[in-house]
C-alpha positions in Angstrom: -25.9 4.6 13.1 -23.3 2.4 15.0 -20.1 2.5 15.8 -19.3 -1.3 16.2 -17.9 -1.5 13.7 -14.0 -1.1 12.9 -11.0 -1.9 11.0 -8.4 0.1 13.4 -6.7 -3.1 14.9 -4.5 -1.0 17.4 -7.2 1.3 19.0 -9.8 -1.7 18.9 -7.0 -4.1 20.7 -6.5 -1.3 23.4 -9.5 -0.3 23.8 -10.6 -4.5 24.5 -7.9 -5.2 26.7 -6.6 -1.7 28.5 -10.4 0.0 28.7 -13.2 -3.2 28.9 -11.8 -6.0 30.7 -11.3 -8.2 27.4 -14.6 -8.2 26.3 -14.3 -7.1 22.1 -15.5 -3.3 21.7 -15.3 -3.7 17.8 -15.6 -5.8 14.9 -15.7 -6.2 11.2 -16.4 -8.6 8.6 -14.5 -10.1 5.7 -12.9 -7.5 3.0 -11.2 -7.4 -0.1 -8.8 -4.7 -0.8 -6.9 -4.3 -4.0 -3.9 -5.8 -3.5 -6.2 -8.9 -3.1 -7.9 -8.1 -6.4 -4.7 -7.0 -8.1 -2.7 -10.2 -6.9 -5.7 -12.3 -8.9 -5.2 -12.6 -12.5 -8.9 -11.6 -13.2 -11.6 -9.6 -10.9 -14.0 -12.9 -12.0 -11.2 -14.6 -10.2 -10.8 -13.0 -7.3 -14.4 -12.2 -6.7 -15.0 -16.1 -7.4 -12.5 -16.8 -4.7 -14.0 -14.4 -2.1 -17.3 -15.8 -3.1 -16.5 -19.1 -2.4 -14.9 -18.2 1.0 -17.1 -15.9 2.7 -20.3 -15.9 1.0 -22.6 -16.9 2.6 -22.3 -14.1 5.2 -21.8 -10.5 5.1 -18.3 -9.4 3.1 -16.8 -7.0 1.1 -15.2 -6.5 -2.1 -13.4 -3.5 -3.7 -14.2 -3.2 -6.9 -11.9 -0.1 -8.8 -8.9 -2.1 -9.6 -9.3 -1.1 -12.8 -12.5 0.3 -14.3 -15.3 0.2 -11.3 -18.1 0.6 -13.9 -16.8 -1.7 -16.1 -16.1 -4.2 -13.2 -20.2 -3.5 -11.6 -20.9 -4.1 -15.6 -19.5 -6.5 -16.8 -17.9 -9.2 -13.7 -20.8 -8.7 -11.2 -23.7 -10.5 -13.7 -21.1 -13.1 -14.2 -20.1 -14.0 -10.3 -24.1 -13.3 -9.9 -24.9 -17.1 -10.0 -22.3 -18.3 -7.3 -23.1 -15.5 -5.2 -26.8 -16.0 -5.1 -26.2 -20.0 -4.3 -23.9 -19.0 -1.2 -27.0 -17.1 0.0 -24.8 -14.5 1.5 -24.9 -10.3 1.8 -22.6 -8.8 -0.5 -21.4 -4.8 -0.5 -19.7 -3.1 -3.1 -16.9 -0.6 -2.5 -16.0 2.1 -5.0 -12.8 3.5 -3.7 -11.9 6.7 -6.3 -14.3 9.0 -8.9 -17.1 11.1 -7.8 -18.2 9.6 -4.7 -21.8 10.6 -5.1 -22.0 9.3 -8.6 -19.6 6.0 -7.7 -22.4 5.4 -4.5 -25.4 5.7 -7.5 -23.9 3.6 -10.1 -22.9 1.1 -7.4 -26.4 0.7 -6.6 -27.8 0.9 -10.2 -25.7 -2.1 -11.4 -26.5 -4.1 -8.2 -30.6 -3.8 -8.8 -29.9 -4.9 -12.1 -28.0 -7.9 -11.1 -29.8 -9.3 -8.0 -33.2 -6.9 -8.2 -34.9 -4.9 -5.6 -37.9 -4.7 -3.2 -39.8 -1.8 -2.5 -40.2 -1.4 1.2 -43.2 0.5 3.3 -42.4 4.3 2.7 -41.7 3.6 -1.3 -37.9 2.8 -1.8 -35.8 0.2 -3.3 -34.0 -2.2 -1.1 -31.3 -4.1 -2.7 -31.8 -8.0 -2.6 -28.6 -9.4 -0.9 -26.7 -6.5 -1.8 -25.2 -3.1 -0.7 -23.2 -0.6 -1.4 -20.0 1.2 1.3 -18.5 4.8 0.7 -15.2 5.2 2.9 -13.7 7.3 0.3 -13.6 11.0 0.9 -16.5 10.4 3.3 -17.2 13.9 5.7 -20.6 15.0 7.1 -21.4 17.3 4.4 -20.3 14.4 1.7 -22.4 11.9 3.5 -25.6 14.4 3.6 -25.1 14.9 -0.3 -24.6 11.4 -0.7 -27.8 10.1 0.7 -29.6 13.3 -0.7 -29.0 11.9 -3.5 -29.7 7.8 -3.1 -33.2 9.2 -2.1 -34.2 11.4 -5.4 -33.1 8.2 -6.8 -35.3 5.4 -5.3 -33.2 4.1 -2.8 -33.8 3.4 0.7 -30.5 4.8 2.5 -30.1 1.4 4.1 -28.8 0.1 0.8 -25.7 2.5 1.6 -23.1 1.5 4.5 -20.1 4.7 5.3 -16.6 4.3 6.9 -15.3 7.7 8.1 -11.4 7.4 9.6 -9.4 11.2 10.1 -12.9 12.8 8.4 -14.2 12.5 12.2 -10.9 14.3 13.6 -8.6 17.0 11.8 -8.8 14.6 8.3 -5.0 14.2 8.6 -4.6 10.7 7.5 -2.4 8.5 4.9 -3.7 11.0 2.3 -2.0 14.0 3.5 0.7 12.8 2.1 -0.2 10.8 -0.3 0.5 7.7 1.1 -0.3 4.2 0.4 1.1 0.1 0.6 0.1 -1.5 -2.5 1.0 -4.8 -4.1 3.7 -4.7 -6.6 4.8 -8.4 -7.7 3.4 -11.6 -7.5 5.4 -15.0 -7.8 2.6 -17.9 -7.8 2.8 -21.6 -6.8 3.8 -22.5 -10.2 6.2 -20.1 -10.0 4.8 -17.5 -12.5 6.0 -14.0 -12.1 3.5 -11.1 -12.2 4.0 -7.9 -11.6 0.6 -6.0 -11.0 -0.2 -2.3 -10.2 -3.9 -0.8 -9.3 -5.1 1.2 -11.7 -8.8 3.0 -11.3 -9.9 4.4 -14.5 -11.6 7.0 -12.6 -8.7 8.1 -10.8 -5.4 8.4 -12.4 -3.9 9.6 -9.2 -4.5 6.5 -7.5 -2.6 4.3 -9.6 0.1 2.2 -7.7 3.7 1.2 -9.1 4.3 -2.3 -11.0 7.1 -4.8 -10.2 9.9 -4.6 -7.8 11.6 -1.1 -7.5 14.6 0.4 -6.7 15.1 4.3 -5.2 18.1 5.7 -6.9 19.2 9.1 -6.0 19.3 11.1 -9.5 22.3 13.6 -10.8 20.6 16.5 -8.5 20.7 13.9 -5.5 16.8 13.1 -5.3 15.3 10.2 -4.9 13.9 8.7 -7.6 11.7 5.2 -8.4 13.4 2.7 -11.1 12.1 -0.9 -12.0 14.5 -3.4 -11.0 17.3 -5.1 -13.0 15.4 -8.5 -14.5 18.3 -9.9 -13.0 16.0 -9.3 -9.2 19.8 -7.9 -8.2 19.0 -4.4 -6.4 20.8 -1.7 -8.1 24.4 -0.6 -6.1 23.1 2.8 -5.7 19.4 1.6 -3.7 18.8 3.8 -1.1 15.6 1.3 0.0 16.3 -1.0 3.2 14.3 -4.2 3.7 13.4 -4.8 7.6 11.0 -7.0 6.6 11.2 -10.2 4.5 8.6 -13.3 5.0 9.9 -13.7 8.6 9.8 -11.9 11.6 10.1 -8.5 12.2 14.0 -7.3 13.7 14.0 -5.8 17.0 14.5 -1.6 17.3 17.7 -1.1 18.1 16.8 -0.1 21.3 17.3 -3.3 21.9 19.6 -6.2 20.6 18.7 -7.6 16.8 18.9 -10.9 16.1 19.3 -13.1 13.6 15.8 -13.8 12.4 15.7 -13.8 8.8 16.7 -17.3 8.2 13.1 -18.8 7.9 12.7 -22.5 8.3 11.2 -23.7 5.3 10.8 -20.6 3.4 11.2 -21.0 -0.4 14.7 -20.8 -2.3 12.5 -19.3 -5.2 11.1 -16.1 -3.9 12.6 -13.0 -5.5 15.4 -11.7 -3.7 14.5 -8.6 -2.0 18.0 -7.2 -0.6 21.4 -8.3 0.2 21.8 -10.0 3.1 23.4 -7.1 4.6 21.0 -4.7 4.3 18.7 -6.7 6.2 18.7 -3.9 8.9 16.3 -3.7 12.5 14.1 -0.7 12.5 16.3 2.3 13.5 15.1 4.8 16.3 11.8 7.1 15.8 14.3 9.7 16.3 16.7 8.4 13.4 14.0 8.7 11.4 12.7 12.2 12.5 15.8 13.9 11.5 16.6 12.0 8.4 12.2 12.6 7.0 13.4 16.3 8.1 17.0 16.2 6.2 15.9 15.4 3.3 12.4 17.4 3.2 14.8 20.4 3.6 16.7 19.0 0.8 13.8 18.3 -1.9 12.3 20.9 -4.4 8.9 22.0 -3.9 7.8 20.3 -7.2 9.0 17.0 -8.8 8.0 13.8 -10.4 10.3 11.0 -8.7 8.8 8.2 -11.6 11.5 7.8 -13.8 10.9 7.6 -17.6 12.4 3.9 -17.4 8.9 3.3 -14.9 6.6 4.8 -17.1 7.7 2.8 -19.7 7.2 -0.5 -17.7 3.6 1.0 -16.9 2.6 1.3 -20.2 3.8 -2.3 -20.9 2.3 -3.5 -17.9 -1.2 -2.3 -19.2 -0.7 -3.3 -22.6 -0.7 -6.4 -21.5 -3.7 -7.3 -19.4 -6.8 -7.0 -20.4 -8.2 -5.2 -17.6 -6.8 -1.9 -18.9 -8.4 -2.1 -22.0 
């Protein structure tokens, strides 16, 4: 048990500087999430690049994208070679399903794939390998969790846990359903991609494809729409970019200036907004009363997708493989 380890920038910053001299309180080692796999045209690919990267220490790759056992099945065996030459420690992160049965089959595959030694008291130790749970991770998951890795064989060592709001009053992004994920991807050769997440084991995890506009709808709620092909915003987008491959605008509590005229940035890039709604991030009190405005405002129940998105998603997963 340890609690060196962390991924919350802002408390491990003030905690280094404000609270221990400078000296680092924290760390954490290199981690895929899935807009990193999803921004890949393959998993191979993206596990290939991680690979070559960080392997030959300890790293971290999500791997529900799509299909998690399909990914363990079917792209672990064939990154297997590369990984074993880099000579590194690899763990495995299921982020959605049954987090006792994703932990097992996580393990499972990864004895197949790179074998296993018995240690002193009778269980199986990975070979280079492991598995990490920070999905849905409490004290009574993690007791049924390694109850479990146990009847099967498994030293608990095999098996690393992150635990964020779980430790406090488990108000966290999921409250409210919140997540970032990637949308679109324009690559050096200019191709245009637009990606979404996707775990087969948890439909209500999937993320939206392509770049979207929010469009209030006949009742006056907001509602999600694919963008014109055109990349022109829609008249009606109630959206506002503050930030655009520069530097972030100042609050307006103090001046803003001019900062989204990025030396060297390319004339390709998709165009996000018009120029004037380029806009500095507005007071936390702004935003209070507008978040409360409009909660007031919103039924208790509805589905802000349009039909015009779903039919994008379903052409979107019609056409990569990973979905099939």
């Amino acid at each position: 048990l340890n609690f060196t380890g962390s991924d919350t920038l802002s408390a491990a910053y003030y905690a280094q500087y404000e609270l221990n001299a400078g000296k680092p309180v924290a760390n954490s080692i290199p981690a895929s999430e899935h807009s990193v796999m999803t921004s890949f045209k393959t998993e191979q690919e993206a596990m290939v690049a991680m690979i070559n990267e960080f392997g030959a220490g300890v790293y971290a790759c999500v791997m529900d994208s799509y299909d998690y056992e399909r990914a363990l099945r079917d792209v672990l065996p064939q990154v297997a070679s590369i990984k074993l030459e880099k000579g590194g420690f690899l763990v495995l992160r299921p982020d959605s399903g049954d987090i006792v049965e994703s932990v097992l089959m996580g393990l499972r595959y990864a004895e197949k794939t790179f074998g296993a030694d018995v240690n002193a008291k009778g269980y199986k130790v990975l070979r280079g390998c492991g598995v990490i749970q920070g999905d849905g991770v409490s004290y009574a998951s993690l007791q049924r969790i390694l109850q479990a890795v146990l009847e099967a064989g498994f030293a608990a060592q095999n098996c690393a846990f992150g635990m964020g709001g779980g430790l406090l009053q488990k108000l966290n992004r999921d409250t409210l359903s919140f997540a970032t994920k990637l949308c679109h991807v324009v690559y050096e050769d200019g191709t245009k991609r637009d990606v979404m997440k996707h775990p087969k084991s948890d439909s209500d995890k999937i993320s939206l494809p392509g770049i979207l506009d929010v469009i209030r709808n006949e009742q006056g709620i907001p509602t999600v729409y694919p963008r014109a092909e055109s990349g022109e915003p829609h008249k009606d987008n109630i959206l506002k970019v503050v930030y655009d491959h520069g530097k972030v605008p100042a609050s307006k509590t103090r001046s803003t200036d001019p900062l989204f005229n990025v030396p060297g940035a390319s004339s390709t890039r998709p165009l996000l907004s018009s120029p004037e709604a380029l806009a500095a991030w507005p007071l936390f009190d702004e935003i209070k009363s507008r978040v409360q405005r409009e909660w007031e405002n919103l039924p208790k129940v509805h589905d802000p997708v349009s039909q015009e998105l779903r039919d994008k998603i379903k052409r979107v997963r019609a056409s990569e493989k990973h979905f099939e």
